[in-house]
C-alpha positions as CSV (number, residue, x, y, z in Angstrom):
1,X,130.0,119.8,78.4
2,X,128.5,119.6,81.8
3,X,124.5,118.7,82.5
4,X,123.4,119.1,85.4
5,X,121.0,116.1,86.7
6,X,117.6,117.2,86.4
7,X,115.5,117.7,89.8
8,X,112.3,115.7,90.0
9,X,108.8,115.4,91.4
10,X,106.8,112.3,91.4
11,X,102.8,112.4,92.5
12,X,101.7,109.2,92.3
13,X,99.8,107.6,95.2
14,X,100.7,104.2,94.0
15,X,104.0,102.6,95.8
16,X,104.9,100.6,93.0
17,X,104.6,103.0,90.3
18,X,106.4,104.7,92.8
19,X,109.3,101.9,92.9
20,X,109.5,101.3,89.4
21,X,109.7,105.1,88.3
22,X,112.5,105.4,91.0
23,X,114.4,102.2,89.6
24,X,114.0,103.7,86.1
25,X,115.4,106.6,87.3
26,X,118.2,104.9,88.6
27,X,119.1,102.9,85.7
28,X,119.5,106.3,83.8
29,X,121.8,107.8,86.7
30,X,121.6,107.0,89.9
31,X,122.5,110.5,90.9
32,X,119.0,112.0,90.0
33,X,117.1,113.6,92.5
34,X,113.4,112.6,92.9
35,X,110.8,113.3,95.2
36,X,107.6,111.7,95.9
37,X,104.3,112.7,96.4
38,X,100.9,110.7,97.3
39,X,98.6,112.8,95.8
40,X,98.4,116.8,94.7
41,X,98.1,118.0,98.1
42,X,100.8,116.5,99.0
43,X,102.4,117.5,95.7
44,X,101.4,121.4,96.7
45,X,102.8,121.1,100.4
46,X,106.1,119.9,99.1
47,X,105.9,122.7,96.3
48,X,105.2,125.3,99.2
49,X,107.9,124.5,101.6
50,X,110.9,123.4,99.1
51,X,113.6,125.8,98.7
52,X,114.1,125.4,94.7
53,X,111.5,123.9,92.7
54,X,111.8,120.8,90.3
55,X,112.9,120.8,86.6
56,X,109.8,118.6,86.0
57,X,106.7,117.4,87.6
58,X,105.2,113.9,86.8
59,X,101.8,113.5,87.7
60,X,99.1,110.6,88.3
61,X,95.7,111.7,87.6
62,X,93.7,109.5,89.8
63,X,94.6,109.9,93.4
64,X,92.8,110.2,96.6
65,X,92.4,113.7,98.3
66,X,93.4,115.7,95.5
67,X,93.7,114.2,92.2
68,X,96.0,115.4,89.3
69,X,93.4,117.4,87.1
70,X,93.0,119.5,90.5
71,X,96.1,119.7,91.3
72,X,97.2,120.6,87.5
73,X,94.5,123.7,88.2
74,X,95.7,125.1,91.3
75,X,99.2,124.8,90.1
76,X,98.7,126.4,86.8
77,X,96.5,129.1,88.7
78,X,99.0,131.6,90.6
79,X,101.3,129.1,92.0
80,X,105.0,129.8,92.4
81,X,105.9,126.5,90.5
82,X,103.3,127.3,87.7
83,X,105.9,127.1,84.8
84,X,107.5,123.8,85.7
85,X,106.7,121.3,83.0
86,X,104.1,119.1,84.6
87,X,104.0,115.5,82.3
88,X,101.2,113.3,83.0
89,X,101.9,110.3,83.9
90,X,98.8,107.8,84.4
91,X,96.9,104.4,83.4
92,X,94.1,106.8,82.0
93,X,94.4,106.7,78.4
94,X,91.2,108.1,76.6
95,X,91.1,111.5,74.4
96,X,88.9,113.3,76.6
97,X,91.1,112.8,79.9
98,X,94.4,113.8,77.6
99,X,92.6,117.1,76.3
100,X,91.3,118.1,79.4
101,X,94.8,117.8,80.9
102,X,96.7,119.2,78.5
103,X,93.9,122.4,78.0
104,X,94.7,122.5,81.7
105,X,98.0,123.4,81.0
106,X,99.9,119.6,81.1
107,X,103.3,119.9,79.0
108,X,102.9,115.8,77.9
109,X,100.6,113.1,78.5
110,X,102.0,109.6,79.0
111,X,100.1,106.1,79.8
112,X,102.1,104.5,82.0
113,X,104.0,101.7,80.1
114,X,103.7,98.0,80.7
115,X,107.7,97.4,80.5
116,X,110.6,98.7,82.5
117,X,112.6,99.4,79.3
118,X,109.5,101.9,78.2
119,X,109.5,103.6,81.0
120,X,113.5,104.4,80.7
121,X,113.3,104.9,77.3
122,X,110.3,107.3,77.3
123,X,112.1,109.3,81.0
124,X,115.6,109.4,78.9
125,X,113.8,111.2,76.5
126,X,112.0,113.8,78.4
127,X,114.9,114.1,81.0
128,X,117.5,114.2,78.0
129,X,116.0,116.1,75.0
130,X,119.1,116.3,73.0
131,X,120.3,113.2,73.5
132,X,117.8,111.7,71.1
C-alpha cells in the first residue's frame, strides 16, 4: 500500500511556531511538503496562485493583516480551496473562540502544545488517520 505524503499549508505569523511545526513535520517524514504563510492574506495569495491546493490547512487565529477567523470566512465563502480541511492551530484556547471557529466552518481546533512530542503526536494523527 502506497500513501501519498500529504500537502500542507501553514498560516502562522510566528517564526518559531513556524520552525517547530516544520521540525515536527520532519520528524514524521521529512518528505512532507509544507508551505508557510504569515497571515490569511498571505494564506489567500498562496491559495490563488498555486497550481493544486493542500490536503490540509493549519491556521493561527491571531495574526496581523488578516487574522484566521477572517481568513476562515473568506475561505469558506466561495473560494476554490473552500473544502480543504482547515485545523486551527493557536494559543487561543477559550469556548467561545473554538465555537466561533468551528461554526465558521474549522474541521478541528487545536492549542498549540507546549512539547515537541505533542505536536508530532497530535500532526501523526491528523496527517495519518488510520494509523492510529
Amino acid at each position: 500500500m502506497t500513501t501519498t505524503l500529504p500537502n500542507i499549508l501553514l498560516i502562522d505569523d510566528d517564526t518559531d511556531d513556524q520552525e517547530i511545526f516544520l521540525s515536527a513535520l520532519a520528524f514524521i517524514d521529512n518528505q512532507i511538503r509544507c508551505s508557510l504563510a504569515a497571515n490569511g492574506q498571505e494564506g489567500i495569495d498562496h491559495l490563488n496562485v498555486s497550481a493544486s491546493l493542500p490536503d490540509i490547512i493549519f491556521l493561527d487565529l491571531n495574526m496581523p493583516v488578516m487574522n484566521g477567523m477572517q481568513f476562515l470566512q473568506e475561505l469558506k465563502g466561495s473560494h476554490r480551496a473552500k473544502n480543504v480541511p482547515v485545523v486551527i492551530y493557536s494559543t487561543a484556547s477559550d469556548q467561545q473562540t473554538i465555537r466561533q471557529a468551528l461554526e465558521l466552518g474549522a474541521f478541528q481546533f487545536y492549542t498549540k502544545p507546549e512539547k515537541f512530542s505533542e505536536l508530532v503526536s497530535m500532526l501523526h494523527s491528523l496527517l495519518y488517520p488510520a494509523t492510529r
